[in-house]
C-alpha positions, -999 to 999 in steps of 0.1 A, spaced: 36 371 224 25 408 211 -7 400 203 -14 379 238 -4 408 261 -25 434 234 -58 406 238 -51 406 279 -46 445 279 -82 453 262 -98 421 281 -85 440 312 -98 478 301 -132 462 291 -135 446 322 -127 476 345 -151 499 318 -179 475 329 -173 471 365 -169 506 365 -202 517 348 -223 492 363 -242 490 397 -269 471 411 -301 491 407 -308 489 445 -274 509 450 -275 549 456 -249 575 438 -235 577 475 -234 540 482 -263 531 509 -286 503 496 -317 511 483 -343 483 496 -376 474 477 -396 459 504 -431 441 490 -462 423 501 -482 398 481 -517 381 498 -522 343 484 -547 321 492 -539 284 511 -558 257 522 -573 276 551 -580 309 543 -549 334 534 -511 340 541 -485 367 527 -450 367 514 -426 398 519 -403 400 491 -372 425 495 -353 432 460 -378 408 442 -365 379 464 -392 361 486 -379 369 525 -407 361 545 -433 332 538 -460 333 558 -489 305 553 -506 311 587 -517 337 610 -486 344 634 -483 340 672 -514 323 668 -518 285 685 -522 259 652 -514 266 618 -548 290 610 -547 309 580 -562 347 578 -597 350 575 -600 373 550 -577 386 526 -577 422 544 -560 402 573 -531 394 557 -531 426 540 -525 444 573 -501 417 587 -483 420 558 -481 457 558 -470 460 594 -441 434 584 -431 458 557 -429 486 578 -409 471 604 -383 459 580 -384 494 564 -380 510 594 -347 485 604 -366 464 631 -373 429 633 -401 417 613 -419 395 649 -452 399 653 -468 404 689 -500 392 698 -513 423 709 -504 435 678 -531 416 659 -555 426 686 -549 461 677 -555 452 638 -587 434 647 -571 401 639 -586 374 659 -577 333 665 -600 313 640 -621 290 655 
């Protein structure tokens, strides 16, 4: 019986030691969150799309050019580049990651033919 509540005892320290000394690498010493917000271009069918990863987990997939009538991909790679990069600095900056059309007008980012 001894030798049960000893194992349970150091089971229970080692547990709290871990818990204790361990945080998630996104976490700051005074608790807010710490988000790594990324882009990555790719190529598709018809042209080029981005993904938004946040924490090295894909958030945002997008294979087409937003707001955008039909499912067009970018142009050229640099389009998706500076969709993607407005995304990320929406989310960054706590707002919803939409994309207006008159935002792409302002990038340069036209409808495909």
């Amino acid at each position: 019986m001894k030798s049960i509540l000893k194992f349970n005892a150091v089971f229970i320290l080692l547990a709290m030691m871990v818990s204790c000394n361990t945080s998630p690498a996104n976490e700051l010493a005074d608790g807010t969150i710490k988000e790594n917000i990324v882009s990555q271009t790719f190529k598709t069918d018809n042209g080029w799309g981005y993904a938004i990863f946040i924490n090295d987990k894909i958030f945002i997939k997008q294979s087409f050019i937003p707001v955008i009538t039909g499912n067009k991909g970018f142009q050229k790679q640099a389009d998706a580049v500076k969709v993607a990069n407005l995304v990320v600095n929406k989310l960054k900056q706590h707002e919803k990651p939409t994309i207006q059309l008159e935002e792409l007008q302002t990038l340069g980012i036209t409808e495909r033919k």
